[in-house]
C-alpha positions as CSV (number, residue, x, y, z in Angstrom):
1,X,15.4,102.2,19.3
2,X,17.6,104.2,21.6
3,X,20.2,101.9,23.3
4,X,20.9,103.0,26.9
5,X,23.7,100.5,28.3
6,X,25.8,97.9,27.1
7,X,23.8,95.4,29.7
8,X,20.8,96.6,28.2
9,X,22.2,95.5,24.6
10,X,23.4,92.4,25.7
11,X,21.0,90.8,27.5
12,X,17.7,92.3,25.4
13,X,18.6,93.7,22.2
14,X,21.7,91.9,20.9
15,X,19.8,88.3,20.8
16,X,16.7,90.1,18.9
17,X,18.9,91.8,17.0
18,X,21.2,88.7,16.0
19,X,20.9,87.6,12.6
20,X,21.6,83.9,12.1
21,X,21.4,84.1,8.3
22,X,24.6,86.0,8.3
23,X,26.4,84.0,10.6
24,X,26.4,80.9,8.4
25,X,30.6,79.4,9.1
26,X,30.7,81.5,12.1
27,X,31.9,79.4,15.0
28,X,33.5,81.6,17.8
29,X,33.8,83.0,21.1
30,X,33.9,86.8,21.3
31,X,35.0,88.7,24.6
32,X,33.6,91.6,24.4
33,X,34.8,94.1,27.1
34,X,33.7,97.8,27.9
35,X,35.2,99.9,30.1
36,X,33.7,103.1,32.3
37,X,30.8,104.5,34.0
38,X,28.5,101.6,32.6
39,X,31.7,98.6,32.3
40,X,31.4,94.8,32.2
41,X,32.7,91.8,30.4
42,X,30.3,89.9,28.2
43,X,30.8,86.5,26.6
44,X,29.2,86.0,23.2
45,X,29.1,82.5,21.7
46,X,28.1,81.9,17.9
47,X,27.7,78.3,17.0
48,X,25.4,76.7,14.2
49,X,24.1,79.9,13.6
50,X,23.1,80.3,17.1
51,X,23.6,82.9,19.8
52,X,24.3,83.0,23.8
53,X,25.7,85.6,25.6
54,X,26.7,85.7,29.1
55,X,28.4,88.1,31.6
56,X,31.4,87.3,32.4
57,X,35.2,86.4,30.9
58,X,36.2,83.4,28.7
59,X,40.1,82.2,29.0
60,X,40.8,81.6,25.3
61,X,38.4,83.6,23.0
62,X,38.9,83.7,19.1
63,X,38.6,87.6,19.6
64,X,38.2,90.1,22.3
65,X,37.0,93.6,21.7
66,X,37.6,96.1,23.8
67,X,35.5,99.8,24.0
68,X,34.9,102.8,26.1
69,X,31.1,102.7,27.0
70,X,30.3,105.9,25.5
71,X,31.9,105.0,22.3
72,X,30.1,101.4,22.0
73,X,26.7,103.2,22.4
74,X,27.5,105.3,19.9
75,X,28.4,103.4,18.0
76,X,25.2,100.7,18.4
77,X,23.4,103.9,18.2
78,X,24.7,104.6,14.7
79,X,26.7,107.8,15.6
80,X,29.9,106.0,15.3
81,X,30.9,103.9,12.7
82,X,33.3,100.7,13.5
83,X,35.9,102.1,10.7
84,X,36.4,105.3,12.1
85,X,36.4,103.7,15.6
86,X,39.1,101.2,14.4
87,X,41.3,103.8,13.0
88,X,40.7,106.2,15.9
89,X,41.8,104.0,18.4
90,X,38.3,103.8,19.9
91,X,37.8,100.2,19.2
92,X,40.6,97.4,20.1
93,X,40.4,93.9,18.7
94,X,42.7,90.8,20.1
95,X,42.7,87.7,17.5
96,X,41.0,86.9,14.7
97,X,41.1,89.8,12.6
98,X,38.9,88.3,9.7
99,X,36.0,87.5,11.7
100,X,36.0,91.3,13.6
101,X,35.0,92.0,9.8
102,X,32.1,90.0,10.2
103,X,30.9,90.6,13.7
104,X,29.1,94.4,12.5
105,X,26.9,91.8,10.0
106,X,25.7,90.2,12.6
107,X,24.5,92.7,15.0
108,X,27.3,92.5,17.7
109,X,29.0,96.0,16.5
């Protein structure tokens, strides 16, 4: 499935696509923002293996990623992997290091 804008990944695919299984000791609040022609700020919330997302910004997130929108669809898209994103500066992350590790698991990257 072809994945068109980040809204469109957020608010349809993302909570299909979320895996609680794999997000077993995950408690955290992820900022995920994406800048350009298709931009916005989504909060994503993973909490007893449960998922919410919601547009808009949180004041103290445990990490906040940061992404062109071209690049994140590429990346959801599988044309861009989140290591070569990291190292090409493609991809920021703010906090929690460790658990930017496990968001790609879980369907968020």
């Amino acid at each position: 499935m072809q994945i068109n804008t980040p809204e469109e990944f957020f608010e349809k695919i993302l909570p299909e696509r979320f895996d609680s299984g794999k997000a077993k000791g995950i408690d955290a609040t992820i900022q995920v923002k994406i800048t350009g022609a298709n931009a916005g700020e989504w909060i994503v919330k993973i909490h007893n293996e449960r998922l919410a997302v919601e547009k808009g910004t949180h004041p103290s997130p445990t990490i906040t990623v940061c992404m062109s929108d071209t690049d994140y669809l590429s990346m959801l898209n599988g044309q861009l992997n989140v290591e070569k994103a990291f190292f090409s500066g493609k991809i920021k992350f703010e906090g929690d290091m460790m658990l930017a590790l496990r968001l790609r698991n879980i369907g968020i990257l």
